[in-house]
Backbone as a ProteinNet text record, in pm:
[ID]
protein_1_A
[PRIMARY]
XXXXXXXXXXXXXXXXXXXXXXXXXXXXXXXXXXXXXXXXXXXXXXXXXXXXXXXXXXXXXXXXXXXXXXXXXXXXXXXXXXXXXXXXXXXXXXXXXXXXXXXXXXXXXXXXXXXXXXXXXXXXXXXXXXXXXXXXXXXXXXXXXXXXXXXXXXXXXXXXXXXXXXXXXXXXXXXXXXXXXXXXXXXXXXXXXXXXXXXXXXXXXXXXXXXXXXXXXXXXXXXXXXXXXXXXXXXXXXXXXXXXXXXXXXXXXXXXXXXXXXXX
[TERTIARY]
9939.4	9909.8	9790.7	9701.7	9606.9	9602.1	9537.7	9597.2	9529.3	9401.7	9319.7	9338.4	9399.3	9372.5	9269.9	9233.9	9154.4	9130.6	9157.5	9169.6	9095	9130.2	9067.1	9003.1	8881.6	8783.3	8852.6	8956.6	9030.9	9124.3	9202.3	9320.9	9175.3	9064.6	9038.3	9009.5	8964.7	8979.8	9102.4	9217.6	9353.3	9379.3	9322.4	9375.6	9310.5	9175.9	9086.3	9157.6	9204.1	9174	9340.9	9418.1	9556.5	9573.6	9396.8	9377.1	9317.2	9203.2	9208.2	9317.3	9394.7	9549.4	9594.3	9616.8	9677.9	9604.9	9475.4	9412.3	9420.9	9387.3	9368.3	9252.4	9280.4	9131.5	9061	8931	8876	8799.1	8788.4	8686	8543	8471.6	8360.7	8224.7	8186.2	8112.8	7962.8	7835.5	7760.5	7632.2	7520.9	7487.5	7316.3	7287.7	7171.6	7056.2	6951.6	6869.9	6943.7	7011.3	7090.8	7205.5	7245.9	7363.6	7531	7622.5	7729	7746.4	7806.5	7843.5	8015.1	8058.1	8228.4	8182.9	8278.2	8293.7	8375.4	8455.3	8561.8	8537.7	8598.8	8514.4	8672.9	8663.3	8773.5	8698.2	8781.5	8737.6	8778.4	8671.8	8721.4	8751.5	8598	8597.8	8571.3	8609.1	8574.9	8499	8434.1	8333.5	8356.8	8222.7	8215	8183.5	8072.1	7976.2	7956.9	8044.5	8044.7	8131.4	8168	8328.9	8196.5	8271.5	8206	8288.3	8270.5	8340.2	8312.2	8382.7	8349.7	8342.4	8266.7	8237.9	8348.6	8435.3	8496.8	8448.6	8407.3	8359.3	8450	8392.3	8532.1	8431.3	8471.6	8468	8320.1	8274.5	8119.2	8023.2	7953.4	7865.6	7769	7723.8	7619.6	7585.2	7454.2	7361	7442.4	7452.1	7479	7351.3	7348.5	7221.5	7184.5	7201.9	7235.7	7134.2	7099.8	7021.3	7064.2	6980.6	7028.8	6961.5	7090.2	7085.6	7114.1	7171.3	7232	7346.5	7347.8	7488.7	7564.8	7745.6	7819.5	7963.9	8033.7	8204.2	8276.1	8381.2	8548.1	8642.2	8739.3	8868.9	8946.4	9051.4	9186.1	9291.2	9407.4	9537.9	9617	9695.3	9771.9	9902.5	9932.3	10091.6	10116.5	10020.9	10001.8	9923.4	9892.2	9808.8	9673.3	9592.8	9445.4	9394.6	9295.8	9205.8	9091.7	9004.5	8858.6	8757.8	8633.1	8532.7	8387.8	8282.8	8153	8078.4	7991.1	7932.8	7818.7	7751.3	7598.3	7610	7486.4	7479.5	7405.7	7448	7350.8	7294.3	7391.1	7271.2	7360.5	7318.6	7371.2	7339	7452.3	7439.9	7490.5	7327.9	7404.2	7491	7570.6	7670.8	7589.8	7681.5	7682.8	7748.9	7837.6	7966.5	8034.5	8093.3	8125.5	8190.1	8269.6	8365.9	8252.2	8149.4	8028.7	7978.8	7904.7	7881.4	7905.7	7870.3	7899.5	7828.9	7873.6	7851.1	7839.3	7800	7790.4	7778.1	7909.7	7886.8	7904.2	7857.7	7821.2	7992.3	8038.8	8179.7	8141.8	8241.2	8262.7	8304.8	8270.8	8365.7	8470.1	8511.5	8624.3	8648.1	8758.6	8828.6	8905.4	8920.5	9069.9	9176	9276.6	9392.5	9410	9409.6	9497.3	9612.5	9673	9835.2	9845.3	9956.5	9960	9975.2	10103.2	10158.5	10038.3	9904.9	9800.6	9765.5	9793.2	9729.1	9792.2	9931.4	10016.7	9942.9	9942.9	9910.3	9975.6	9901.6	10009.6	9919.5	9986.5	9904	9863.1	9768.4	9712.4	9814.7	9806.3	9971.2	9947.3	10049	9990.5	9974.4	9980.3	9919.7	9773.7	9733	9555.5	9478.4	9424	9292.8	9155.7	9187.8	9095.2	8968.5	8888.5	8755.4	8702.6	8667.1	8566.1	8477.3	8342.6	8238.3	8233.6	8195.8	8157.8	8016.1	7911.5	7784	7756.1	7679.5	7669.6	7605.5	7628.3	7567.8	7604.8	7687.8	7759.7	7610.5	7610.6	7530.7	7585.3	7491.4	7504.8	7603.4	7677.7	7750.7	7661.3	7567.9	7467.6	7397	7396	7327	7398.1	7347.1	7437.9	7395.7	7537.2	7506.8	7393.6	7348.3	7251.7	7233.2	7175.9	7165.6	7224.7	7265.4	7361.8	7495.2	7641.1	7710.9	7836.7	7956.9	8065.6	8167.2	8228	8331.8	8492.4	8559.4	8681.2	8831.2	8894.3	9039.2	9109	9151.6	9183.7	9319.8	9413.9	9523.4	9587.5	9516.2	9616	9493.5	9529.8	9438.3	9512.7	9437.4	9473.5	9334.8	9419.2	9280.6	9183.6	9229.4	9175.9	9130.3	9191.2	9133.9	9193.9	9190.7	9206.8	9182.9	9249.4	9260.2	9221.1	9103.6	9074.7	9072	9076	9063.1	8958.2	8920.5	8795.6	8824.4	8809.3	8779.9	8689.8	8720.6	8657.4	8470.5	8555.5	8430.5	8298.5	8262.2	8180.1	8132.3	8174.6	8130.9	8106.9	8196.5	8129.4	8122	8011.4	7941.8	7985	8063.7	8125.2	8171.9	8218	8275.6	8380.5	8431.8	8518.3	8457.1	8508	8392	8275.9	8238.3	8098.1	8098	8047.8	8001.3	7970.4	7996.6	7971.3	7983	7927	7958.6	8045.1	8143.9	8209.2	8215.9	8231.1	8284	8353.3	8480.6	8564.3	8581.5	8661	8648.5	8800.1	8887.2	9039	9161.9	9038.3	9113.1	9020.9	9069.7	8921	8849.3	8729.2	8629.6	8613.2	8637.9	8618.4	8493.3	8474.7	8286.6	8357.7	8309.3	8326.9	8324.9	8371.8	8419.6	8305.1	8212.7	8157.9	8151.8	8183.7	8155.6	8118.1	8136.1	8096.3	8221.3	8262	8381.8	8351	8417.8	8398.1	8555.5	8507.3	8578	8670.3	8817.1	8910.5	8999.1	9010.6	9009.8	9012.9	8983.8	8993.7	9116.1	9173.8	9284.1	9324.7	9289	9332.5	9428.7	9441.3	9563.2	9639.3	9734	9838.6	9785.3	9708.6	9599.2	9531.8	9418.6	9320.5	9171.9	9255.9	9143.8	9091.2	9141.9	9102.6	9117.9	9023	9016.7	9022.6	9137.1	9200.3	9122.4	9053.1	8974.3	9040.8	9090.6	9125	9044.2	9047.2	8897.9	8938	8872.7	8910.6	8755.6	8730.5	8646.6	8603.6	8493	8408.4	8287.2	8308.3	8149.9	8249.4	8332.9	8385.9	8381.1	8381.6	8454.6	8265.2	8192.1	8038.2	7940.5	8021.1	7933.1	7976.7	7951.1	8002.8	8003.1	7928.7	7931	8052.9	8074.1	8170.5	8335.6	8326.7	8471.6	8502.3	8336	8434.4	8484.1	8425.4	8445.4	8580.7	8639.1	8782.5	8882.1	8853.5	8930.2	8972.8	8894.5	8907.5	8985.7	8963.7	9025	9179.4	9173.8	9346.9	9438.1	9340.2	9409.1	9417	9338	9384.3	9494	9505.3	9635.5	9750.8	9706.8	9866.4	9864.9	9735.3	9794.9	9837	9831.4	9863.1	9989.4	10035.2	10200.9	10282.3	10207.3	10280.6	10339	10201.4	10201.5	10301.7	10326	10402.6	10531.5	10587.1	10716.4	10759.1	10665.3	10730	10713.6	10655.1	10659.4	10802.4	10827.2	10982.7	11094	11092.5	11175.8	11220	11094.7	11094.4	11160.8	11125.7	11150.7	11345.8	11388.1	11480.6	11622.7	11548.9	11589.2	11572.3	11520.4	11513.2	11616.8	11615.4	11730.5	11868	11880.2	12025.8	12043.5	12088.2	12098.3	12179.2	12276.8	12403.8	12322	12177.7	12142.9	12056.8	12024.7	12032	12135.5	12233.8	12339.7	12366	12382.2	12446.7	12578.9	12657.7	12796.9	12771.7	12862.9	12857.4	12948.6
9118.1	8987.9	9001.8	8899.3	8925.6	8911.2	8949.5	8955.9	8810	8780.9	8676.7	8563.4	8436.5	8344.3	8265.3	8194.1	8130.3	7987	7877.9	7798.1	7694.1	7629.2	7566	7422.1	7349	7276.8	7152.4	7173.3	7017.1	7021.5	7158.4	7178.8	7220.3	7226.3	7288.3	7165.6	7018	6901.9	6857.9	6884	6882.2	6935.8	7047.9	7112.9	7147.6	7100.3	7058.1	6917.4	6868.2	6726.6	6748.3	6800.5	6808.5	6926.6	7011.3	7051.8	6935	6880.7	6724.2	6674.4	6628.4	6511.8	6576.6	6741.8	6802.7	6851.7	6824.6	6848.1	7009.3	7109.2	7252.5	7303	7383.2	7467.9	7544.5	7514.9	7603.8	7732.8	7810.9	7923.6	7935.5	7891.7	7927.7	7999.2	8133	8249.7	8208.2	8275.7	8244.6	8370.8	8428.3	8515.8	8424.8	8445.1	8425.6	8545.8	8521.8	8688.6	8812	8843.9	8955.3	8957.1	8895	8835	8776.9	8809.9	8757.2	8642.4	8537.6	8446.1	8353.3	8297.7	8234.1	8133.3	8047.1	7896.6	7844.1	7722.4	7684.7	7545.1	7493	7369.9	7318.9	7147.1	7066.5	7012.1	6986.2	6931.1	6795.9	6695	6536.7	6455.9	6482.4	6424.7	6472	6425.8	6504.3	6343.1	6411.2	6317	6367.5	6297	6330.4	6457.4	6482.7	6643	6680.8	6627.3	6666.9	6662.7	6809.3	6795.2	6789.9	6666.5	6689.7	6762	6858.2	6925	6881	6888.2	6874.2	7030.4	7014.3	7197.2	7145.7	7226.4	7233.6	7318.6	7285.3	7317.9	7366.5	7509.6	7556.9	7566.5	7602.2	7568.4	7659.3	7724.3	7812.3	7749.3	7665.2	7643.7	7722.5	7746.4	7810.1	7746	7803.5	7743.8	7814	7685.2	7672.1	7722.4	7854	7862.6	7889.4	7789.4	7725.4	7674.5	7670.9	7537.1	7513.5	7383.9	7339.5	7434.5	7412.1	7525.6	7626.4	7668.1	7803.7	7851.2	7969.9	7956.9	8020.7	7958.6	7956.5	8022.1	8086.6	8080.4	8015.3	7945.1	7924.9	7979.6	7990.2	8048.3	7980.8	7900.9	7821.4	7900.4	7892.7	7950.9	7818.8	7813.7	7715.6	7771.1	7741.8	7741	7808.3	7744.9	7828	7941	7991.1	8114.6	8113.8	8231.9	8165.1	8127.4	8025	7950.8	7997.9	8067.4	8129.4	8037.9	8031.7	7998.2	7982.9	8015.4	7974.6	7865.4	7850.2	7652.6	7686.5	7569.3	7590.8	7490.7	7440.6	7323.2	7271.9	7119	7008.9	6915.6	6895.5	6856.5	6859.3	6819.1	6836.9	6722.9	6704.6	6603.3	6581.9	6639.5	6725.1	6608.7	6700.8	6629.1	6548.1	6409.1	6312.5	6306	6404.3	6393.6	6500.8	6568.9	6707	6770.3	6678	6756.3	6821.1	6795.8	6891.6	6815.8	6824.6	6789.9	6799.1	6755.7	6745.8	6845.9	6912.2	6980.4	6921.6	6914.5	6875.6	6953	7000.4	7090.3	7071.5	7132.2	7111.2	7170.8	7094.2	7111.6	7193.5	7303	7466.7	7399.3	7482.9	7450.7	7504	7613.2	7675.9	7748.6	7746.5	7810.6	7909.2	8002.5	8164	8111.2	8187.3	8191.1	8357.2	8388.4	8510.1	8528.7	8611.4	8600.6	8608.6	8567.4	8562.6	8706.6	8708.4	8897.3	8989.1	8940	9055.6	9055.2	8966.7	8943.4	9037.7	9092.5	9138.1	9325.3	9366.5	9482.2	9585.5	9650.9	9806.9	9924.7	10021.3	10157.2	10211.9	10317.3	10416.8	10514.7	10544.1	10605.7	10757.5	10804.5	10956.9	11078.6	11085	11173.1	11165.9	11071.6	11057.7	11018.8	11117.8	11097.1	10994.3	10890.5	10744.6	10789.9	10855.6	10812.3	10681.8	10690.9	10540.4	10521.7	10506.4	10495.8	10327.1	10297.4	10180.9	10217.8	10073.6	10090.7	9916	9931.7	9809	9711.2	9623.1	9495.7	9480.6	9383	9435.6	9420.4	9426	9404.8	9408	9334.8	9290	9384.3	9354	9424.4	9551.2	9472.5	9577.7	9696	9703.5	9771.4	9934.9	10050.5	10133.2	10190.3	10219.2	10278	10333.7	10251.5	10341.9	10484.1	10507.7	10694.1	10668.7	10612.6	10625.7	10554.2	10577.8	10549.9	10628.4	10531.7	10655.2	10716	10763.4	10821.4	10803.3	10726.2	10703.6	10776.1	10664.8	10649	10587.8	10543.8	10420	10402	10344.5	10287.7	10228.2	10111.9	10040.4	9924.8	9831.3	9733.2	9626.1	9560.4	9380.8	9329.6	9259.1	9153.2	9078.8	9095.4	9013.2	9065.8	9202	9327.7	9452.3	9472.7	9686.1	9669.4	9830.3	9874.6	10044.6	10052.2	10181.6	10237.2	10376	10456.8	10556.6	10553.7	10600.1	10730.2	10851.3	10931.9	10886.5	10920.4	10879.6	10937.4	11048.9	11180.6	11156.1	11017	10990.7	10879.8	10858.5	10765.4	10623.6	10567.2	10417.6	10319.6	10307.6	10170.1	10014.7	9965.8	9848.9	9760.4	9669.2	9542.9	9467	9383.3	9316.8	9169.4	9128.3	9014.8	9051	9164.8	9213.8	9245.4	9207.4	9248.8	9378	9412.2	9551.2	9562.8	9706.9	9752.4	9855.8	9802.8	9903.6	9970	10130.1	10145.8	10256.5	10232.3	10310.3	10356.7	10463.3	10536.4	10494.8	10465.3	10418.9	10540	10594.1	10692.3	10752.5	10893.9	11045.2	11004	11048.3	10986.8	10856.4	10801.4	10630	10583.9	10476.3	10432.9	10379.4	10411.1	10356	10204.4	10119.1	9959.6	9988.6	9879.7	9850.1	9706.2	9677.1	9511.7	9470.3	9369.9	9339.4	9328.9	9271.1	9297.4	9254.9	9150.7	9165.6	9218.1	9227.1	9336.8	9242.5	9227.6	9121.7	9198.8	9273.8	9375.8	9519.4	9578.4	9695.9	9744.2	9822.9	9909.9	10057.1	10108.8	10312.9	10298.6	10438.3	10482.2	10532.8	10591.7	10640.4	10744.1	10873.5	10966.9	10945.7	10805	10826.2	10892.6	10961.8	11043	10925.1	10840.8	10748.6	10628.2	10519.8	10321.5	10339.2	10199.1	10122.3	9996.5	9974.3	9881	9796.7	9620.6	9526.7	9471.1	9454.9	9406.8	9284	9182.8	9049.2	9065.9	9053.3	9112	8963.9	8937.4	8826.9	8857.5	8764.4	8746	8756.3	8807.9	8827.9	8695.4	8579.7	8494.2	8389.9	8442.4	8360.8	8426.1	8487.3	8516.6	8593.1	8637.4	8640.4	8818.7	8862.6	8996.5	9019.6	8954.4	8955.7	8932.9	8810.4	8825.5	8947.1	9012.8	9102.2	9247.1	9190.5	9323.8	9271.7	9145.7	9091.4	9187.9	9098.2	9192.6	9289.8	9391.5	9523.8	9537.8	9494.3	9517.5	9487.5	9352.1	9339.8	9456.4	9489.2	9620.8	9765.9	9768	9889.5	9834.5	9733.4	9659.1	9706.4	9683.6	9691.1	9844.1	9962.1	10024.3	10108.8	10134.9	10175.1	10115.3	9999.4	9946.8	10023.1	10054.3	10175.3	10310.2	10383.7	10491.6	10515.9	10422.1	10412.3	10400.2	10326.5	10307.7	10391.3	10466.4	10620.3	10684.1	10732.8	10852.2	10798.8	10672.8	10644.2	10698.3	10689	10691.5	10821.8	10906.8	11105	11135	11058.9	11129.2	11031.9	10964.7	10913.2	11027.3	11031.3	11118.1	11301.3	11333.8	11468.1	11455.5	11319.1	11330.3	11295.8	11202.7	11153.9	11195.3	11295.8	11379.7	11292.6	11295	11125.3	11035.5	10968.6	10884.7	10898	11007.5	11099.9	11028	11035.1	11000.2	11144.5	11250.6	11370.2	11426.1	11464.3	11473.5	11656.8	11685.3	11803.2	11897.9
8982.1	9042.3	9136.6	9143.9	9195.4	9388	9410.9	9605.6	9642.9	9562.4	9606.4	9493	9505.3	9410.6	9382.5	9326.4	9302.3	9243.7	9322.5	9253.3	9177.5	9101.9	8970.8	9059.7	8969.2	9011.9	9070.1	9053.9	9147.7	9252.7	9228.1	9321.8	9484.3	9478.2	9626.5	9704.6	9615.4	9735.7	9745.6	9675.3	9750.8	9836.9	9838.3	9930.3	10078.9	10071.4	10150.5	10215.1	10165.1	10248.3	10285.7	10255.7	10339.5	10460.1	10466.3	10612.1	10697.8	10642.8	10713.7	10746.6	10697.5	10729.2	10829.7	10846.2	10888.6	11033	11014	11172.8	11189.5	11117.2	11127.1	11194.4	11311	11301	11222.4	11156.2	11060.6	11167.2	11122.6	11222	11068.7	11148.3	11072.4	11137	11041.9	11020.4	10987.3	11051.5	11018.3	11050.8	10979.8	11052.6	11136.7	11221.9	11272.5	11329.4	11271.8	11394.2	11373.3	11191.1	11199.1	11292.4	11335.9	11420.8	11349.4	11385.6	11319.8	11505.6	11439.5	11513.7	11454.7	11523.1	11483.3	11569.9	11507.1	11590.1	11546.8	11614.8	11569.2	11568.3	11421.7	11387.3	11314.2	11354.7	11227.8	11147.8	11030.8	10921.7	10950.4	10961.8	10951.1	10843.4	10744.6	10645.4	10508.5	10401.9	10279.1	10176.5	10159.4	10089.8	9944.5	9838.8	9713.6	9702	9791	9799.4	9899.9	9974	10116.9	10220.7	10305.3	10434.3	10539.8	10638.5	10792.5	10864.5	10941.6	11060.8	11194.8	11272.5	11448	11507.5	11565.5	11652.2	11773.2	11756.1	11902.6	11998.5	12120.2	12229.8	12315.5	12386.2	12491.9	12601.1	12719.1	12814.7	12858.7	12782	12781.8	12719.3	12761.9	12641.7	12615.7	12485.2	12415.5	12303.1	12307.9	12164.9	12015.2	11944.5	11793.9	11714.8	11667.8	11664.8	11468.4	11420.6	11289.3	11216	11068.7	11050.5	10895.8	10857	10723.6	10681.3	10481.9	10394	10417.8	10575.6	10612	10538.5	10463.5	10436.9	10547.7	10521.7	10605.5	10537.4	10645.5	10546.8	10648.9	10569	10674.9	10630.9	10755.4	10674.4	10745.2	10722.4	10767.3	10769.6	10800.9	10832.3	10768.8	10655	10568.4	10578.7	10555.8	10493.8	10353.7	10310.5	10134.5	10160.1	10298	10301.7	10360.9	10349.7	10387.9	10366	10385.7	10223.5	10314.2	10204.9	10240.1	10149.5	10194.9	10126.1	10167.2	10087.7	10164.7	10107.4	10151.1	10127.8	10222.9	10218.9	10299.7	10397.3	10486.3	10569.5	10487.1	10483.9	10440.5	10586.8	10660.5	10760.3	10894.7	10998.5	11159.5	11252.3	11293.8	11413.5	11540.1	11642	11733.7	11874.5	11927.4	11994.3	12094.3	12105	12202.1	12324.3	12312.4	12464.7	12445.3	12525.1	12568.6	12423.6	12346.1	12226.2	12175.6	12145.1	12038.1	11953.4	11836	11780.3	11640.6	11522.7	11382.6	11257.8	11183.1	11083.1	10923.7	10854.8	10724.4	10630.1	10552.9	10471.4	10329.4	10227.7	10068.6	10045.2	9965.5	9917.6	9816.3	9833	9748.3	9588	9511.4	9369.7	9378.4	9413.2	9439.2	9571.2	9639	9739.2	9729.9	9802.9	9727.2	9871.6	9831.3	9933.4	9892.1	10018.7	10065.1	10095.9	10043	10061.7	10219.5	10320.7	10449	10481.6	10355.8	10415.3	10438.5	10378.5	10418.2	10492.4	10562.7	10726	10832.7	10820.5	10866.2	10868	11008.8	11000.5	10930.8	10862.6	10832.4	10858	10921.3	10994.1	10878	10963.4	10795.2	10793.3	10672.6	10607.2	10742.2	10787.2	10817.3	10764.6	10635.5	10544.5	10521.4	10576.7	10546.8	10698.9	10672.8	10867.7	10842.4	10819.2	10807.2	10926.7	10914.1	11011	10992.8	11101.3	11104.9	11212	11139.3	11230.6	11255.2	11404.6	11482.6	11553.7	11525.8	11640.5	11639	11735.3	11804.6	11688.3	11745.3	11660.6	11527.1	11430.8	11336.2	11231.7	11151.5	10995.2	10872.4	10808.4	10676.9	10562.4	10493.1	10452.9	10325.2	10304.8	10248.8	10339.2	10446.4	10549.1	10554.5	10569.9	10638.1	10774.6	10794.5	10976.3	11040.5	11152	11206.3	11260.1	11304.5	11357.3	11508.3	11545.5	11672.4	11634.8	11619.5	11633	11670.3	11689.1	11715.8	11649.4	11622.9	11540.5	11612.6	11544.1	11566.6	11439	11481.1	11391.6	11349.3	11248.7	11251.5	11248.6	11306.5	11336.8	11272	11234.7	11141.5	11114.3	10981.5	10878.2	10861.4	10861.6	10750.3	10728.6	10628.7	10561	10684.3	10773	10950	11025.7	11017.9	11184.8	11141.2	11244.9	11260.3	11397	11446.7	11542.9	11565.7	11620.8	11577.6	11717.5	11708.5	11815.2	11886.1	11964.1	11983.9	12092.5	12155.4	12228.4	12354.9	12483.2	12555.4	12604.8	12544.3	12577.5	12489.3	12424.1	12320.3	12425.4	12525.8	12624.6	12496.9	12473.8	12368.8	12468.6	12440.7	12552.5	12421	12478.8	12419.4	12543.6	12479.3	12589.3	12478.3	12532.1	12476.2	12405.5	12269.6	12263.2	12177.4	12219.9	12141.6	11990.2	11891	11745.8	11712.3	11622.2	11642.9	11436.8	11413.9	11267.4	11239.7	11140.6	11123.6	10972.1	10945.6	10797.8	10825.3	10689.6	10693.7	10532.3	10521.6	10309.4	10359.4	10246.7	10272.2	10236.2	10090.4	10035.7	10005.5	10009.9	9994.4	9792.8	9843.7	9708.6	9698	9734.9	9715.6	9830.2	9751.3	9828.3	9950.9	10079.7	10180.7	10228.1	10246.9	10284	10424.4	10477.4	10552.5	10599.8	10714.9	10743.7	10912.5	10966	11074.7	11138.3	11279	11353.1	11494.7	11554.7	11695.8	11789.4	11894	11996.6	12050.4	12002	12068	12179.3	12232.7	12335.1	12298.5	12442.9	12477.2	12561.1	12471.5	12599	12630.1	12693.3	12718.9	12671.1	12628.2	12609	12758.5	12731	12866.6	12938.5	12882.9	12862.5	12924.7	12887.5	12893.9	12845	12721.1	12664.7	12551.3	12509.7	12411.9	12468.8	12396.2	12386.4	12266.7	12246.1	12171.2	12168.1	12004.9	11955.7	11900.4	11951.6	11884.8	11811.2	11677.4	11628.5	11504.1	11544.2	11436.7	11350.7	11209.2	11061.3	11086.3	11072.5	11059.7	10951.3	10875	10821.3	10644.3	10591.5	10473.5	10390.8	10485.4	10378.6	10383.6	10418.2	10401	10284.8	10229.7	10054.3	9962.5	9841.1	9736.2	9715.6	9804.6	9832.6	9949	10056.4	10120.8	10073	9998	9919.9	9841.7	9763.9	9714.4	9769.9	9929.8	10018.9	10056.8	10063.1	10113.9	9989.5	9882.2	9733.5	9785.8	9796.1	9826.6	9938.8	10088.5	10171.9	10133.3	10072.5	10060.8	9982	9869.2	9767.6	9847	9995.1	10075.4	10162.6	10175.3	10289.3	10186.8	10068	9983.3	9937.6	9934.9	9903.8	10061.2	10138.1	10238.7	10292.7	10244.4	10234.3	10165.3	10043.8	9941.6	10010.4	10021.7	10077.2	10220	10293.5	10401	10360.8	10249	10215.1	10154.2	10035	9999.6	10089.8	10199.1	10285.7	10346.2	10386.7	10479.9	10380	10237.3	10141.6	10141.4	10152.4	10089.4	10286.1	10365.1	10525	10507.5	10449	10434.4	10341.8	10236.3	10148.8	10187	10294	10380.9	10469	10553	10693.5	10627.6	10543.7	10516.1	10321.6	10267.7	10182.6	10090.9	10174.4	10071.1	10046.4	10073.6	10014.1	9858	9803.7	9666.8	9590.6	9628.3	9496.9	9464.2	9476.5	9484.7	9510.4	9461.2	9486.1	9555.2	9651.6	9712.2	9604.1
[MASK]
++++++++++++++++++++++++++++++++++++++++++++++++++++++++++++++++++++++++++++++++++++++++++++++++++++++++++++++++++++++++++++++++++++++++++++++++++++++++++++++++++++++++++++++++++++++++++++++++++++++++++++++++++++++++++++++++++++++++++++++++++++++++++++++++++++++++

């Protein structure tokens, strides 16, 4: 079964316009100046060839720094799961009064849903030492790491974030909030997964010898190279679900012997 669906040329303005009815926040991805940027936008209206969004405004303002024909991704939180997709700007209309202003976007032919359960963290199995390099400023998923970055660990994955671990003694100059690049190999020989990521906190460990990287994946669901970096991520969410449930099974079947089915 596939992790990512895909749906057919009619079910995505159904399902578009019952996040309208429903008043959902969309988070929508965009890159600018080599820049990853998020914003959080509703969907008002759905037209023939066209959804308007509202930019919701929080209490910082900053420049929307956007233009038509940009492409863009959103991703919603449903009930039926995630619905991802990218689409471009067709045009902008900037705000009149504190809520923000208006977005106009080219309606997708098709939308995917992500299963929810992938959203759900699962650690890296501990039979396998996941490195993972992080450096500032995230980039393009085609890009590879620059000549300064740091070397971590990774903790645990979902289709959404990770949590990686870093050593202190590497001094990582980060902040919380900040964009940054990350890549990680999932399983030994396999091409390394690379994407962008911003910093949803920082926390020491008890030690002190390591920071703990909260990190929410931005930029996956704004192109067609990015979904198929999502694909992938979800098929390491599920196989590292695997790998965790046989290792509990074989550490199950070591401590409690009667559960074999073995007669003494």
């Amino acid at each position: 079964m596939n992790e990512i669906r895909t749906l057919q040329e009619v079910e995505p303005r159904k399902i578009l316009q019952r996040i309208i009815d429903e008043r959902i926040t969309a988070i929508m991805s965009y890159m600018s100046r080599r820049k990853w940027y998020v914003e959080k936008v509703m969907l008002t209206e759905l037209g023939a060839n066209h959804i308007t969004a509202q930019l919701i405004k929080d209490n910082k303002p900053h420049p929307i720094n956007i233009q038509i024909e940009q492409p863009v991704g959103l991703s919603i939180k449903h009930r039926v799961g995630k619905v991802v997709f990218d689409t471009k700007v067709l045009s902008l209309e900037p705000a009149t009064h504190p809520a923000g202003g208006k977005i106009v976007f080219e309606v997708p032919d098709s939308v995917e849903i992500v299963d929810r359960r992938k959203y759900f963290r699962v650690n890296a199995p501990a039979q396998l030492k996941v490195d993972v390099l992080v450096w500032h400023r995230g980039c393009g998923n085609n890009h590879s790491p620059p000549e300064t970055y740091w070397q971590g660990k990774l903790i645990d994955i979902s289709a959404g974030g990770a949590q990686v671990a870093l050593d202190t003694d590497q001094q990582p100059d980060l902040r919380k909030g900040q964009f940054i690049g990350m890549q990680f190999t999932p399983l030994p020989y396999e091409k390394p997964l690379l994407f962008s990521a911003q910093i949803r906190n920082i926390i020491p460990t008890a030690d002190h010898n390591s920071i703990c990287l909260g990190l929410q994946l931005v930029g996956l669901e704004a192109s067609v190279t990015g979904h198929q970096t999502l694909s992938r991520l979800v098929r390491v969410v599920e196989q590292y679900h695997k790998m965790n449930q046989s290792s509990s099974k074989t550490l199950d079947i070591h401590t409690n012997p009667t559960n074999t089915g073995m007669k003494k």
